[in-house]
C-alpha positions in Angstrom: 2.8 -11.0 -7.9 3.7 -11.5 -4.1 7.1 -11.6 -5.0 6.4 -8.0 -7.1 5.0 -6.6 -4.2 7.8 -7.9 -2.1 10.6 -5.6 -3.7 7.4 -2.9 -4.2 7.6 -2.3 -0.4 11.6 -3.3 0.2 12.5 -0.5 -2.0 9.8 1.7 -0.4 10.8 0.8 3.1 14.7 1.3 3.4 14.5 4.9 3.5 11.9 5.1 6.8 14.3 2.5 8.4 17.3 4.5 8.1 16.2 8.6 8.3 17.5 8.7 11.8 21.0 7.6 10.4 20.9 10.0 7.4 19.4 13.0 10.0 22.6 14.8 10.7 24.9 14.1 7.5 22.4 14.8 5.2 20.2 18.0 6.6 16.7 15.1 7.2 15.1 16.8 9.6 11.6 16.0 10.5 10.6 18.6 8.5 12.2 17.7 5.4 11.4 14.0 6.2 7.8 14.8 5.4 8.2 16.2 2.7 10.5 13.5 0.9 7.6 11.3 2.3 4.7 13.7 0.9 6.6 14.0 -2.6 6.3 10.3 -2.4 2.5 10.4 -2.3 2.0 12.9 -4.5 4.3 11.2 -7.1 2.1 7.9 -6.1 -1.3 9.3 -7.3 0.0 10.8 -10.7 1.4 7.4 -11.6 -1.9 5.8 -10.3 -3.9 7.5 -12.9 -1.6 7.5 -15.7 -0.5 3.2 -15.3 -4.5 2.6 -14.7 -5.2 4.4 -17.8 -2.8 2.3 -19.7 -3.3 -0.8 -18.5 -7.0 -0.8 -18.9 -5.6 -0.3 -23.1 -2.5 -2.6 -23.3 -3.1 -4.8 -20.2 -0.2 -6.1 -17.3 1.7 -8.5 -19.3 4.3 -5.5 -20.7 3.7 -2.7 -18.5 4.4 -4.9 -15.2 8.0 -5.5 -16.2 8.1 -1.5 -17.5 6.8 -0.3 -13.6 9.4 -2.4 -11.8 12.3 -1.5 -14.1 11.5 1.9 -13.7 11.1 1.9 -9.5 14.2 -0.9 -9.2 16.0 2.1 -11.0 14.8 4.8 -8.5 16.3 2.6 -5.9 19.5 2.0 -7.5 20.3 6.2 -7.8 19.7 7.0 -4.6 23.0 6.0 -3.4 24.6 8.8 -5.8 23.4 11.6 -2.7 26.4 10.2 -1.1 28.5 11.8 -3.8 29.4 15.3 -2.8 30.3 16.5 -6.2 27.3 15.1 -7.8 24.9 16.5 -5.6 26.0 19.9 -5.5 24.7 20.3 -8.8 21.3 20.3 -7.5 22.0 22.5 -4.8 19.5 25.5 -3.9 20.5 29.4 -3.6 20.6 30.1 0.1 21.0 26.4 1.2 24.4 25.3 1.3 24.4 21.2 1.1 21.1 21.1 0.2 21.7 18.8 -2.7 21.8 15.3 -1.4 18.3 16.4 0.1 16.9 17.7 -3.5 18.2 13.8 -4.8 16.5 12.0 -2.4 13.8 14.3 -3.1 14.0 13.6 -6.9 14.7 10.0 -6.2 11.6 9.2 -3.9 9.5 11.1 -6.4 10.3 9.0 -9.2 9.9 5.4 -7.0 6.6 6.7 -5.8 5.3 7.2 -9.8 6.4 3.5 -10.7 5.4 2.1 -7.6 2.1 2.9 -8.4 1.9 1.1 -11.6 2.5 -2.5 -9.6 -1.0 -1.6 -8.3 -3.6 -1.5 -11.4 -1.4 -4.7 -13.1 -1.7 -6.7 -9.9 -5.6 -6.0 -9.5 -6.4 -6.4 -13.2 -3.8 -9.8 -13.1 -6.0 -10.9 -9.9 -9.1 -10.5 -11.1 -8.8 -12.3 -14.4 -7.6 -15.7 -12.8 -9.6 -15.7 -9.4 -13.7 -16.0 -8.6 -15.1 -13.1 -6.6 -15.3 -15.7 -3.6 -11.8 -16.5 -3.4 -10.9 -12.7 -4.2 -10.4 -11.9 -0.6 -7.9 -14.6 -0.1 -5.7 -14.0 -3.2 -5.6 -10.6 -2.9 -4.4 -11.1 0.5 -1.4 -13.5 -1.0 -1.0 -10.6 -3.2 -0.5 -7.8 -0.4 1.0 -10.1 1.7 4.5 -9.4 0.1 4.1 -6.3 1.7 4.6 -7.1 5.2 6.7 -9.8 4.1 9.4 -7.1 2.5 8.8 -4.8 5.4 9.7 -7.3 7.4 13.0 -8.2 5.8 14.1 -4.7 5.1 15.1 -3.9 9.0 16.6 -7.8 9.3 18.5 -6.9 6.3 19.3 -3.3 6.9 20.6 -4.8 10.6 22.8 -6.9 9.0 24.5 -4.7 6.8 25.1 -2.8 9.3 26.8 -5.1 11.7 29.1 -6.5 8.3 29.9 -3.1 8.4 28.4 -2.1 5.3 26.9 1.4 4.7 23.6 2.3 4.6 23.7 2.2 0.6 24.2 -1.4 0.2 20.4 -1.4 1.0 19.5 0.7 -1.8 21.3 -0.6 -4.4 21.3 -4.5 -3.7 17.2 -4.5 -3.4 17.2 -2.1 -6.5 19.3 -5.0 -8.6 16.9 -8.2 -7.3 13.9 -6.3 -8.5 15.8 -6.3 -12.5 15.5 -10.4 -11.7 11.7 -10.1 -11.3 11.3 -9.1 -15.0 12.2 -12.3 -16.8 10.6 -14.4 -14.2 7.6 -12.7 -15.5 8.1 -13.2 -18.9 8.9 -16.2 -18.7 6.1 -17.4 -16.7 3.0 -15.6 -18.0 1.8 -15.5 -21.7 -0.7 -13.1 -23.6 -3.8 -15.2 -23.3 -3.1 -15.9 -19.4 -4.4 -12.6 -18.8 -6.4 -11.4 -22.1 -9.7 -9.4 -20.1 -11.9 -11.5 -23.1 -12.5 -14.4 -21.5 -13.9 -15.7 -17.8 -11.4 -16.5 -15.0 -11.8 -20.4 -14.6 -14.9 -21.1 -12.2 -17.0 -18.1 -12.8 -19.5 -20.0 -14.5 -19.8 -22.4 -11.8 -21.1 -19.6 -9.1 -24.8 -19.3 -8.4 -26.9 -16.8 -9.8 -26.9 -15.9 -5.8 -23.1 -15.6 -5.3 -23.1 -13.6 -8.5 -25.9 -11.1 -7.1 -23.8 -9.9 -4.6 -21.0 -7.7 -6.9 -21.2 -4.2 -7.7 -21.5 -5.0 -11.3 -21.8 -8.1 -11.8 -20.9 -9.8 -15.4 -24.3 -11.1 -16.4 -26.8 -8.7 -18.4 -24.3 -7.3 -20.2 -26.7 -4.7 -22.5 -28.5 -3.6 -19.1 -28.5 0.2 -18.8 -25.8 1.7 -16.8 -26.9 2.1 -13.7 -25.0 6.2 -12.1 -26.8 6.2 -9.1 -25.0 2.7 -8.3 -22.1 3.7 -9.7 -21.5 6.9 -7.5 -22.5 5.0 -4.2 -19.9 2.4 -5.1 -17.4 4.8 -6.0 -18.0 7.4 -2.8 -18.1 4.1 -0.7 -14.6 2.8 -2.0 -13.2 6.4 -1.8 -13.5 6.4 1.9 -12.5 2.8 2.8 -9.4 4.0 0.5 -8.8 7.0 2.4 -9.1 5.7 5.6 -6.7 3.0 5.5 -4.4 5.1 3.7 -3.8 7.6 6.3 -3.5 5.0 8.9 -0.9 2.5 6.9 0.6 4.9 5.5 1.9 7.4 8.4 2.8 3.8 10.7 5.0 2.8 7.1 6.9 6.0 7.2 7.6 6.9 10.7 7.1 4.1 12.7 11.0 3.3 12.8 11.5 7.3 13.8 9.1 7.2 16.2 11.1 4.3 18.4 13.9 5.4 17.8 13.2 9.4 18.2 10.6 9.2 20.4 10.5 6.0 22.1 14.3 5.7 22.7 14.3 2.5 21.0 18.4 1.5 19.9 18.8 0.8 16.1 19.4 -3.0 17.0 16.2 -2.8 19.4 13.5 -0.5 16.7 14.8 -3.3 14.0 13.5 -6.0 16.2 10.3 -4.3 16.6 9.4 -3.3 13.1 9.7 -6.8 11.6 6.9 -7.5 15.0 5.0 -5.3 13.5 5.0 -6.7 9.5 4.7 -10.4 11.0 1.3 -9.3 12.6 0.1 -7.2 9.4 1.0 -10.5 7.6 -1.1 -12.8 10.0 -3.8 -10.0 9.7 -3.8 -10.2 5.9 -4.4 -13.6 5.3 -6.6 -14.0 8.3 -9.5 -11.7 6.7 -9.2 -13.7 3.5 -9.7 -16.5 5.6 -12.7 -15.6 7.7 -14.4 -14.1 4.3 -14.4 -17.2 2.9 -15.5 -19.2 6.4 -18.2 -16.7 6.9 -19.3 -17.4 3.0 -18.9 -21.1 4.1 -21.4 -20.4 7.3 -24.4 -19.3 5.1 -23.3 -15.5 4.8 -23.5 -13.7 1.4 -20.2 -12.5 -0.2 -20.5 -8.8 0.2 -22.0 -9.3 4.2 -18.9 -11.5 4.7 -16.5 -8.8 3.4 -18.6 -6.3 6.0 -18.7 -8.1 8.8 -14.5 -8.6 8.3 -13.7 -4.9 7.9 -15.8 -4.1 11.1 -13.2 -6.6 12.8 -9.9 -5.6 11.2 -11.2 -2.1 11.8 -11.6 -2.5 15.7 -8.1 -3.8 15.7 -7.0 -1.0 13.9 -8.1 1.5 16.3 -5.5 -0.1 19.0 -3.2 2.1 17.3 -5.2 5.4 18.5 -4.2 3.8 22.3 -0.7 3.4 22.0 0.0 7.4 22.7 -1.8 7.2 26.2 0.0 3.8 27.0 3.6 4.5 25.6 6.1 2.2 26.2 5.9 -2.0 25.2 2.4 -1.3 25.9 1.8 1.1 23.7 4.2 -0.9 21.0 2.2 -4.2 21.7 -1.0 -1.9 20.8 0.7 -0.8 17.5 2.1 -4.4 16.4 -1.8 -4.8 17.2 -3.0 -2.4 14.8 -0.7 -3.7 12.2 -3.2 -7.0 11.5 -5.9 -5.1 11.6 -4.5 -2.5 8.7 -3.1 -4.8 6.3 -6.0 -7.3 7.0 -8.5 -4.6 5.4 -6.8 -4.2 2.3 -7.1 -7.6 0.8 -10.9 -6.6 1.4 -10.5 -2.9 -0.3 -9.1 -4.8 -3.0 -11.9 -7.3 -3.4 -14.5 -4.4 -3.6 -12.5 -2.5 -6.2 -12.5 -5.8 -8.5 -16.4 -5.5 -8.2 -16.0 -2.0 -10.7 -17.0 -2.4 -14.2 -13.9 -4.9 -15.9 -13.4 -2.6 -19.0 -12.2 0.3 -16.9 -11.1 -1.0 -13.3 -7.8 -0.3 -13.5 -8.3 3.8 -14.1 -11.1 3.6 -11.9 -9.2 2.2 -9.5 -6.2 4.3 -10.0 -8.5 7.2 -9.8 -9.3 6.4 -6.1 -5.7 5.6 -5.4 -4.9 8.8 -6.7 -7.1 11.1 -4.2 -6.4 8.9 -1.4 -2.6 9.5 -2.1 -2.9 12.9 -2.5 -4.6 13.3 0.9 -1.9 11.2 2.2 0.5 13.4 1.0 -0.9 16.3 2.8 -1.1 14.4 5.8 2.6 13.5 5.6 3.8 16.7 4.8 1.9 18.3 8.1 2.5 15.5 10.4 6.6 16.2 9.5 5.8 20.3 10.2 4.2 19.0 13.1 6.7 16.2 14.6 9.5 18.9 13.6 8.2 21.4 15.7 6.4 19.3 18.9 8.6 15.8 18.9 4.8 14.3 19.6 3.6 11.8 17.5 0.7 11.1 18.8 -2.0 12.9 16.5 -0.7 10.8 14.1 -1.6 7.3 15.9 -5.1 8.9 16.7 -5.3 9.3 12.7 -4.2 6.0 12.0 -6.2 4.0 14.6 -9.7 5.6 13.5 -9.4 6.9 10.1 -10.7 3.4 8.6 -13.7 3.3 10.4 -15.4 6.2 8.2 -15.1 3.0 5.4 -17.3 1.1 7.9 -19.7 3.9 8.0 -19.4 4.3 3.9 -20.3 0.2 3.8 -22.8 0.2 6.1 -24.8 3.5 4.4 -23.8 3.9 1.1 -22.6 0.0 -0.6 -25.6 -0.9 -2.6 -27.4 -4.0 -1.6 -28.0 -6.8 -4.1 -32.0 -6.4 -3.8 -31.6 -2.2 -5.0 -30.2 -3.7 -8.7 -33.6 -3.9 -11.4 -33.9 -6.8 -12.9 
């Protein structure tokens, strides 16, 4: 599943590495930019809902391989905007070249609707085979193969380029790897690995204590559904979801423009820098699994732990919001910052979403991914307006260094503490 996210965010992040090269041959203004990245959103939340409703009816073991065919294929067309007379087919009236625009347009579109059907598999895979205390940690294994693509993708993209190769070698040589993934998959995991049926090994060996502390926790199974519960959970997960997904998010997409456009970063030079940044969102990812399950160690509940290490992530987060007032390697050590403190609050996002009700997690889940990526997609589409017509960046980084801390707020007020549940 690392490896599945891996070639999740390599496909998603060769296009934000190389905009500033495909700005002048191919019409991708800033304008434009936002849009190919707000399509992507948009595209992202339909296939949230529609791959969490079916997985929650046919489970991951089929539609896994499905969702990464169908984005590895995404990635593999976009290389045909290079052909002139392919392109012009899809052409507008009134704007002449437009067609390799209107691909990539189609193209994004169609990786951001698969993308997000790695998403309910890996949550529904995750929680099946690990123990709400060790959930933290996994999951952070799991998005770990984020940073660690985004990290390769410039390294790799770099390369190319200095063998001389053009910037389509990219697309279409990550697009192939992820056709590999499928019958490593296949091969690896049965049917009853994963059937919902039956308890991931060691939940019967947590105390009645550790179990008090979920959402909804598996024990008294023909207790009445509890709504109130269910809507503070829901409202609670809704704005951690939205507020690290407007700050990861916008960073993901233009932080490679931003040195480069802004900055005046060289290619060689903003390539360095972005794999800086992944490195620390990796270190950050693995580091809040890790002081969950110290804290948990310590004496602390499981849901107090999980608080207590959003608040932290979150106040490194917020660096971000200083790194327009400091500019320079200031202002890029303060966004390299930021990066551990983003990725490090997703394994915990994740982690609360696997306290939902089993039977439906996945379109639950893909529900709130859904509105956050729609949100997203607004905010990418006016930051690219906005970029277009300024050159600033810097309401983004206020966005992205403060937006998670409304999730604090949510936790703090709304989460539902383990002594409101009736016995």
């Amino acid at each position: 599943m690392m490896f599945a996210t891996l070639l999740n965010y390599m496909d998603r992040q060769v296009l934000p590495q190389i905009a500033t090269e495909l700005k002048d041959t191919y019409g991708l203004n800033d304008a434009r930019y936002g849009q190919v990245a707000g399509n992507f959103a948009q595209a992202f939340a339909f296939g949230s809902i529609f791959f969490g409703f079916i997985a929650d009816r046919i489970g991951p073991r089929l539609l896994y391989p499905f969702v990464l065919i169908g984005w590895s294929a995404a990635g593999l067309a976009t290389p045909l905007m290079r052909d002139a007379a392919f392109v012009a087919q899809f052409e507008k009236p009134g704007e002449p070249g437009s067609g390799a625009y209107y691909w990539l347009l189609y193209c994004r579109s169609l990786l951001g609707f698969f993308e997000a059907g790695h998403w309910p598999c890996a949550l529904l895979t995750a929680r099946q085979i690990l123990v709400a205390r060790d959930r933290p940690l996994g999951n952070g294994l799991l998005q770990s193969g984020a940073s660690l693509g985004a990290i390769l993708v410039p390294l790799y993209v770099m390369a190319v380029r200095k063998l001389g190769g053009g910037w389509e070698v990219a697309f279409w040589t990550i697009g192939a790897a992820g056709l590999l993934w499928v019958p490593l998959w296949l091969a690896l995991v049965r049917r009853r690995d994963l059937s919902q049926g039956e308890t991931p090994v060691g939940e019967a060996h947590e105390t009645s204590e550790e179990k008090k502390q979920g959402a909804f926790p598996a024990s008294h199974p023909r207790s009445p559904f509890e709504w109130v519960r269910f809507v503070r959970v829901y409202l609670t997960l809704f704005a951690v979801i939205l507020g690290i997904g407007a700050s990861w998010q916008f960073i993901r997409e233009w932080l490679p423009k931003f040195l480069k456009e802004s900055q005046g970063f060289s290619a060689d030079v903003a390539d360095t820098i972005v794999p800086l940044y992944y490195i620390s969102a990796e270190l950050g990812c693995f580091a809040a699994g890790a002081l969950v399950l110290w804290l948990v160690g310590r004496g602390r509940d499981v849901h107090s732990a999980r608080v207590i290490g959003y608040a932290v992530f979150a106040l490194f987060t917020a660096s971000a919001a200083l790194a327009p007032l400091a500019g320079g390697w200031v202002g890029v050590t303060l966004i390299v910052i930021a990066g551990a403190g983003i990725l490090g609050l997703h394994p915990l996002y994740y982690a609360l979403v696997q306290e939902l009700p089993a039977k439906h997690m996945a379109i639950l889940s893909g529900s709130l991914a859904a509105v956050g990526w729609l949100v997203v997609a607004e905010v990418q589409k006016g930051m690219g307006a906005h970029i277009n017509a300024t050159k600033s960046y810097d309401i983004g980084f206020y966005i992205a260094g403060l937006a998670p801390l409304m999730g604090l707020v949510a936790l703090l007020l709304l989460w539902p503490s383990s002594s409101s549940r009736k016995s």
